[in-house]
C-alpha positions as CSV (number, residue, x, y, z in Angstrom):
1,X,116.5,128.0,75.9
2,X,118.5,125.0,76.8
3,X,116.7,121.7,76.3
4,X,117.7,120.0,80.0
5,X,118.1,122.3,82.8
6,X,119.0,121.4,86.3
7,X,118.8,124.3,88.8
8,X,120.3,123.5,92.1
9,X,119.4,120.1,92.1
10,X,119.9,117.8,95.1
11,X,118.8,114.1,95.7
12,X,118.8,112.0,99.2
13,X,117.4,108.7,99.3
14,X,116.9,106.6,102.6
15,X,118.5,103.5,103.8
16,X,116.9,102.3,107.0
17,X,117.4,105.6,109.5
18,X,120.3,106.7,107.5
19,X,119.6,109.6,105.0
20,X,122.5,108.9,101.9
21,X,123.1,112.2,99.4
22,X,123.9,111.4,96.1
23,X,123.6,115.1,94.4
24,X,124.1,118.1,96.3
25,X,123.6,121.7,94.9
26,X,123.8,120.8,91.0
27,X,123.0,123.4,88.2
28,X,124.0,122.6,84.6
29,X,122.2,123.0,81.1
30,X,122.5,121.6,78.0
31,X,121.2,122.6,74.6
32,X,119.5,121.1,71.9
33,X,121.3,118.9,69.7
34,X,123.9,118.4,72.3
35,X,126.0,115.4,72.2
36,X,126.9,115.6,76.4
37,X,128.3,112.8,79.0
38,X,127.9,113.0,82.8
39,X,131.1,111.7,84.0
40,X,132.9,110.4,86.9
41,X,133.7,107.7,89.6
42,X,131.3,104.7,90.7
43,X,129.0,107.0,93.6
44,X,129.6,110.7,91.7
45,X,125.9,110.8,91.1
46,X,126.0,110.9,87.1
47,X,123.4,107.7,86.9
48,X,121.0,109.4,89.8
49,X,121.3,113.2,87.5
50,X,120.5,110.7,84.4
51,X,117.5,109.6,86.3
52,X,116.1,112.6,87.6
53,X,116.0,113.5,83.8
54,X,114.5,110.7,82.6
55,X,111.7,110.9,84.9
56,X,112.9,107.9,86.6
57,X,112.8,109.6,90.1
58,X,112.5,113.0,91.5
59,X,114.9,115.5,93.1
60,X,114.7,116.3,96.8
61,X,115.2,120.0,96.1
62,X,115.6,121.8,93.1
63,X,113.9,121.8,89.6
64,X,114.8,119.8,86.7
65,X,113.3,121.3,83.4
66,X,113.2,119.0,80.2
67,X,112.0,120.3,76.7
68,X,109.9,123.0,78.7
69,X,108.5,120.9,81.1
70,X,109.1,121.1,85.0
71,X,109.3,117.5,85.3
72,X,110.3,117.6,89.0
73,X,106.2,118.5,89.5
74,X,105.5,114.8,87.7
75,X,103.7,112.2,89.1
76,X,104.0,108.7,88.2
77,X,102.1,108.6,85.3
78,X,102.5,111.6,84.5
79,X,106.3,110.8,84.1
80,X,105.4,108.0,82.1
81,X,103.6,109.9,79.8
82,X,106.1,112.4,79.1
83,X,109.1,109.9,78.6
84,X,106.7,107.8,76.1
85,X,107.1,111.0,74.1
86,X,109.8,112.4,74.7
87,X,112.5,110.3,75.9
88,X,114.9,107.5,74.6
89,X,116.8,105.2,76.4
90,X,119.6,102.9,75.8
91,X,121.1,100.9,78.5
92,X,123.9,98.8,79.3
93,X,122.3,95.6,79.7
94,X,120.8,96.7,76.1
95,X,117.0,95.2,78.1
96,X,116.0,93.9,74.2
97,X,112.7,91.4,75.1
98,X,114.6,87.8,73.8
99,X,111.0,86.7,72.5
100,X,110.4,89.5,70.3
101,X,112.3,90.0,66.9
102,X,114.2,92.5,65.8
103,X,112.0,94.4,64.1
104,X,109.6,94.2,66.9
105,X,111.7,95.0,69.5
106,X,112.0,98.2,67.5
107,X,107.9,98.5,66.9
108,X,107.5,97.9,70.9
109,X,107.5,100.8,72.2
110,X,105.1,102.6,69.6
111,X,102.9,99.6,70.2
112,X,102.9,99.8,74.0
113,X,103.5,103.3,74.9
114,X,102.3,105.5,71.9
115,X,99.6,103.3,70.6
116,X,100.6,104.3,66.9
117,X,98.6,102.3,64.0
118,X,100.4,99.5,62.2
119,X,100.3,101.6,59.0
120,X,102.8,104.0,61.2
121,X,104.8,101.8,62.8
122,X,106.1,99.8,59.9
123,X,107.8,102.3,58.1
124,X,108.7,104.1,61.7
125,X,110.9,100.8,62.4
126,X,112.3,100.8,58.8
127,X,113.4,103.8,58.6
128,X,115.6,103.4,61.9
129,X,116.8,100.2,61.2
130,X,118.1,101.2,58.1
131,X,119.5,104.0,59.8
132,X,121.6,101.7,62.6
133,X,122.7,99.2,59.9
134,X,120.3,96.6,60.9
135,X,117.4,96.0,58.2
136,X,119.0,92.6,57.4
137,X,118.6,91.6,60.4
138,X,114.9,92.4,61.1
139,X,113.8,89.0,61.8
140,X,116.5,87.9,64.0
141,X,116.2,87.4,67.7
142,X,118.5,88.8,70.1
143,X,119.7,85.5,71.0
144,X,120.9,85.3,67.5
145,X,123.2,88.6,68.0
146,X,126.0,89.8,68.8
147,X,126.3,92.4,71.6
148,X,127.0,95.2,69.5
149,X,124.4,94.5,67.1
150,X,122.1,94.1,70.3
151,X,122.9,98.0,71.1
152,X,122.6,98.9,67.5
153,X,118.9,97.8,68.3
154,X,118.7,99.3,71.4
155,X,119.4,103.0,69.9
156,X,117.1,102.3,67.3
157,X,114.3,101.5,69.7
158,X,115.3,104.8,71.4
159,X,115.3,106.7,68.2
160,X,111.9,104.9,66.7
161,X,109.7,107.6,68.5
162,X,111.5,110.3,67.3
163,X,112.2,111.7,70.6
164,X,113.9,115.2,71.5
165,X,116.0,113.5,74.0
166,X,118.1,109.9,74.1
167,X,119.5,108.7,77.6
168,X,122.6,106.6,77.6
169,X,123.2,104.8,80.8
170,X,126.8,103.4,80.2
171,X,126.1,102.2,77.0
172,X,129.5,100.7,76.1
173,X,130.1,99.0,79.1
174,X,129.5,95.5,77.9
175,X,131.2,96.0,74.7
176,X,134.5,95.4,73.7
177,X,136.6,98.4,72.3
178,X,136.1,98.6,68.8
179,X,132.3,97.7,68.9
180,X,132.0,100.3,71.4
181,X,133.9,102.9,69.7
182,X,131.7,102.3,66.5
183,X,128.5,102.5,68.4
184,X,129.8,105.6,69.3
185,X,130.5,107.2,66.3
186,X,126.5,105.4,65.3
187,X,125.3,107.9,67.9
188,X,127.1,110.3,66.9
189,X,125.7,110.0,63.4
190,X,122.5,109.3,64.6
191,X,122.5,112.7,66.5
192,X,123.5,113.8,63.5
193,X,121.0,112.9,60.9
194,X,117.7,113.2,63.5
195,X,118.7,116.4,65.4
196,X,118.5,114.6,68.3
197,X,120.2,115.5,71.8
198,X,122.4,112.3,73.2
199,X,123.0,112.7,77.1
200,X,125.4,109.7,78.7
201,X,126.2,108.6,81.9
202,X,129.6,107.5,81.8
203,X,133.1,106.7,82.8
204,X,134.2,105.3,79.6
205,X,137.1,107.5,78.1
206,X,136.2,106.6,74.6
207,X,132.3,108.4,75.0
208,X,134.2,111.3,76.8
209,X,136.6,111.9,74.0
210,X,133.7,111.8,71.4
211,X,131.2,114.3,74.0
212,X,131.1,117.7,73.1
213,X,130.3,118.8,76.5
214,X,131.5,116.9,79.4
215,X,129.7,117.7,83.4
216,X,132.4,115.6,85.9
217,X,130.5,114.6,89.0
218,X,132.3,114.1,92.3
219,X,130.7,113.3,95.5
220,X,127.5,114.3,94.3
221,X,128.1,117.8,92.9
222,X,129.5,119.2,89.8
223,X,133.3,120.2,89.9
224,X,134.8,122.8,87.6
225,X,137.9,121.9,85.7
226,X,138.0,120.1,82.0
227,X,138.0,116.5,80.9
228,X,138.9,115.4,77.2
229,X,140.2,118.9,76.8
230,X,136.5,120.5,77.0
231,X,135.7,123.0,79.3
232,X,132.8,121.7,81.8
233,X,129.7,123.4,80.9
234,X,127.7,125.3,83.7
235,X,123.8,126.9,83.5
């Protein structure tokens, strides 16, 4: 069973009297351990399909399954809940807290979402930081980075809950191109070593040449065709 599964998905958000679509009629799935970008122009609808799995927002029709659960039936909290265990993100913007170290911008989300005991947590925000390359720089602030050690964080906050799931909102877009293409391949690795499924939202060429599967968004709805030389993957 795939572990993200979009079944004729559409979204239409509001502005004013004006109804706007931004997904229309999407199906797609993607299994476990997948390494898959949503791609395509500024307004396809890749960051709103990101969202909808996430748990950030809801469809307007459809259902979007994610490790089992129907999470188009979620409330709030519930959504909350369910991305506290079993979701990681990394963002753009790479949203580290500039008062917290390293090391606890790592721990924060087992503090605050998971409520894990210290004698867990440590060695939860070791291990990962080792993983990303990053355990000599623990006590660091993010002031005191650069931007790709900043997202080296970031996916090690995602991975610190051992989630089944990471979400990738154009991670590389504020990097410059050889510290984006070796976050990357970190990700890649990463996916690698924890079994973890990596999902982007993306229009950078260098994630879509690394993807294994490749959706292309247009206008709000999944087009056939192939991108990077990969077929575009349909449920």
């Amino acid at each position: 069973m795939a572990l993200v599964s979009l079944e004729n998905v559409g979204k239409t958000y509001r502005m004013d009297e004006v109804e706007v679509p931004a997904l229309s009629g999407v199906s797609l799935a993607i299994e476990e351990g997948s390494f898959a970008a949503l791609v395509g122009p500024s307004g396809s609808g890749k960051t709103t399909a990101l969202n909808l799995i996430g748990c950030l927002d809801r469809p307007s029709t459809g259902r979007v399954t994610v490790a089992g659960q129907d999470v188009s039936l979620l409330g709030r909290r519930q959504g909350a809940a369910f991305r506290g265990q079993k979701l990681g993100f990394v963002f753009q913007e790479f949203n580290l807290l500039p008062v917290l170290t390293v090391a606890e911008n790592v721990e924060y989300p087992l503090l605050m979402i998971r409520d894990l005991p210290k004698a867990r947590r440590g060695p939860a925000v070791a291990r990962v930081l080792e993983a990303v390359g990053m355990s000599d720089q623990a006590a660091k602030y993010p002031a005191q980075l650069s931007g790709g050690q900043k997202q080296r964080v970031a996916v090690a906050r995602a991975l610190v809950g051992e989630p089944a799931l990471v979400l990738a909102d154009e991670p590389t877009a504020n990097l410059d191109g050889a510290t984006a293409q070796r976050v990357i391949e970190l990700m890649k690795r990463m996916r690698d070593e924890f079994g973890t499924t990596f999902v982007f939202s993306t229009h950078d060429p260098r994630i879509m040449d690394q993807a294994e599967v490749l959706f292309h968004l247009q206008d709000g709805r999944l087009v056939d065709g192939a991108r990077a030389g990969k077929e575009v993957a349909h449920a």
